[in-house]
C-alpha positions in Angstrom: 0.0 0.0 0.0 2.6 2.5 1.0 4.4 1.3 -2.5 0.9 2.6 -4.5 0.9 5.9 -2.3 4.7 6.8 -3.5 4.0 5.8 -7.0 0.3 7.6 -6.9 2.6 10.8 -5.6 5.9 10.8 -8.0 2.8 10.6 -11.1 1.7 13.4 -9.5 4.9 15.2 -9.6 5.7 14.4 -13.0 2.6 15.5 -14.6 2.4 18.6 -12.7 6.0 19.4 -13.9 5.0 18.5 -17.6 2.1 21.0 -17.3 4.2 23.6 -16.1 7.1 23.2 -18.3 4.7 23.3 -21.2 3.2 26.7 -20.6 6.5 28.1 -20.2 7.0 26.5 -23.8 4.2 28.1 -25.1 5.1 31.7 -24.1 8.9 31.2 -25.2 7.5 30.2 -28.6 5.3 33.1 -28.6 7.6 35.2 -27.3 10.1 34.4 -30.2 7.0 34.8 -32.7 6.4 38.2 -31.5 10.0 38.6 -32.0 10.2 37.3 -35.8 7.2 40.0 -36.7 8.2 43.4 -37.0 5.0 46.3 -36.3 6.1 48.2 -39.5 5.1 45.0 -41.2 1.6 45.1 -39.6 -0.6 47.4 -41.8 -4.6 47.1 -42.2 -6.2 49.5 -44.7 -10.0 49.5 -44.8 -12.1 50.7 -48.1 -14.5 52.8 -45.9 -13.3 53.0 -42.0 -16.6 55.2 -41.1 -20.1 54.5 -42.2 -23.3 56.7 -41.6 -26.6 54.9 -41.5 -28.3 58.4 -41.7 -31.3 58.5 -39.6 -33.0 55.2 -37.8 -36.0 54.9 -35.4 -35.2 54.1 -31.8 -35.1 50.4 -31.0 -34.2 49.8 -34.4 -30.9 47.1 -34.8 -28.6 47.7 -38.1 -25.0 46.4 -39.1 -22.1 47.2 -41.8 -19.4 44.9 -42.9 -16.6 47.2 -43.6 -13.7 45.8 -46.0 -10.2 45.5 -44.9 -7.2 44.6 -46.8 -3.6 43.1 -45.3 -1.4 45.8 -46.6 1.7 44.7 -44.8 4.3 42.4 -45.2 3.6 39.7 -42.5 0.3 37.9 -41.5 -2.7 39.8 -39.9 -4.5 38.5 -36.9 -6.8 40.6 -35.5 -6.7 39.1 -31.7 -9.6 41.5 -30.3 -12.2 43.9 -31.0 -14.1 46.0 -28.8 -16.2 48.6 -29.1 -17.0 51.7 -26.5 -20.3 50.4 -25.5 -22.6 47.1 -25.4 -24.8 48.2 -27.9 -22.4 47.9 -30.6 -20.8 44.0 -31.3 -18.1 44.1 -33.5 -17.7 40.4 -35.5 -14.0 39.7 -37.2 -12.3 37.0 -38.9 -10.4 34.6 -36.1 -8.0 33.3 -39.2 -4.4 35.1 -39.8 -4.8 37.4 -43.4 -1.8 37.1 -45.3 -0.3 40.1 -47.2 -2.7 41.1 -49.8 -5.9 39.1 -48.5 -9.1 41.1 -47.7 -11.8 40.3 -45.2 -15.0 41.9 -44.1 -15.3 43.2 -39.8 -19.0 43.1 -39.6 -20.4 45.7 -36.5 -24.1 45.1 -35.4 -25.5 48.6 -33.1 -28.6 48.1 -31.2 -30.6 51.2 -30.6 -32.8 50.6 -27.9 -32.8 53.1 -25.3 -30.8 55.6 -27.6 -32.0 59.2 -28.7 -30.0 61.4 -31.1 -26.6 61.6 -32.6 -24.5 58.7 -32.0 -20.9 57.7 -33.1 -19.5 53.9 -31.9 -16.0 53.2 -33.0 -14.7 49.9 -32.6 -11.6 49.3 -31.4 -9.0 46.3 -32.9 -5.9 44.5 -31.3 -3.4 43.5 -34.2 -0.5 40.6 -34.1 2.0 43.6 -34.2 2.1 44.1 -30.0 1.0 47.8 -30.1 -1.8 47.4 -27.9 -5.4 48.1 -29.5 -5.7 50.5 -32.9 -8.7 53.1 -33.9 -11.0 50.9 -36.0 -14.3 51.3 -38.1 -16.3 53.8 -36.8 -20.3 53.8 -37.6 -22.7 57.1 -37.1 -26.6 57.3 -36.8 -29.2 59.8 -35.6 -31.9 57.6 -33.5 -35.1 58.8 -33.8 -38.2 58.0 -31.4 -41.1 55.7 -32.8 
C-alpha cells in the first residue's frame, strides 16, 4: 500500500512538472514569434473606416461589414475587437490574413434606449504588439417611434 501511495505521488509530480514546463514553452514560442514579426510590417487598410446609417427609429438594430485589406508584409490576426459600448458587437475574422488578402469586420449597433446623434468606433488588437488600434467607426441619428 505505501508502495501505491509513493508511486500515486511521483505521477503526480511528474505530470504537474510536464504542465508547467509546457506553458512556459508556449510563451517562449510566442515570445520568439512576436520577436520574428516586425510592427512596421503590420498594416490594415479599410475601403471605408466610417459609415453613416443616416437616420433610424429608436429600437431599431442595423450592421455594416466594412472591407479591410492586409497591406503589410507579414500575416494579420486581428486578436480582439471591442467597441466603446454594449450596444455595438463588433464580429472579425479569427483566421491570420496574409499580405494582400481582404476580409469583411461586420459591427451590429442596437438602438434601444438611444435618442439622437450617436458615433460607436470599434476598437482592434493586431498581431504587431501595439496594444489596440482606432477601428471602423459607424454614425446614426436615432429617432423615437
Amino acid at each position: 500500500m505505501k508502495a501505491l501511495f509513493y508511486v500515486l505521488a511521483a505521477g503526480c509530480l511528474v505530470m504537474t512538472a510536464c504542465n508547467g514546463s509546457e506553458g512556459r514553452k508556449a510563451a517562449a514560442i510566442d515570445s520568439i514569434k512576436q520577436k520574428t514579426i516586425n510592427s512596421n510590417d503590420i498594416a490594415i487598410t479599410f475601403e471605408e473606416k466610417t459609415h453613416d446609417f443616416g437616420e433610424i427609429v429608436q429600437g431599431e438594430k442595423v450592421e455594416y461589414s466594412f472591407k479591410f485589406t492586409n497591406t503589410g508584409k507579414a500575416d494579420l490576426v486581428i486578436e480582439d475587437a471591442i467597441s466603446s459600448c454594449g450596444c455595438t458587437v463588433p464580429e472579425w475574422p479569427k483566421e491570420p490574413l496574409k499580405p494582400g488578402q481582404s476580409a469583411y469586420i461586420k459591427v451590429i449597433f442596437d438602438s434601444a434606449g438611444k435618442e439622437g446623434y450617436t458615433q460607436k468606433e470599434v476598437a482592434l488588437k493586431l498581431n504587431d504588439g501595439a496594444g489596440y488600434h482606432v477601428g471602423p467607426i459607424i454614425r446614426c441619428n436615432i429617432v423615437k417611434k
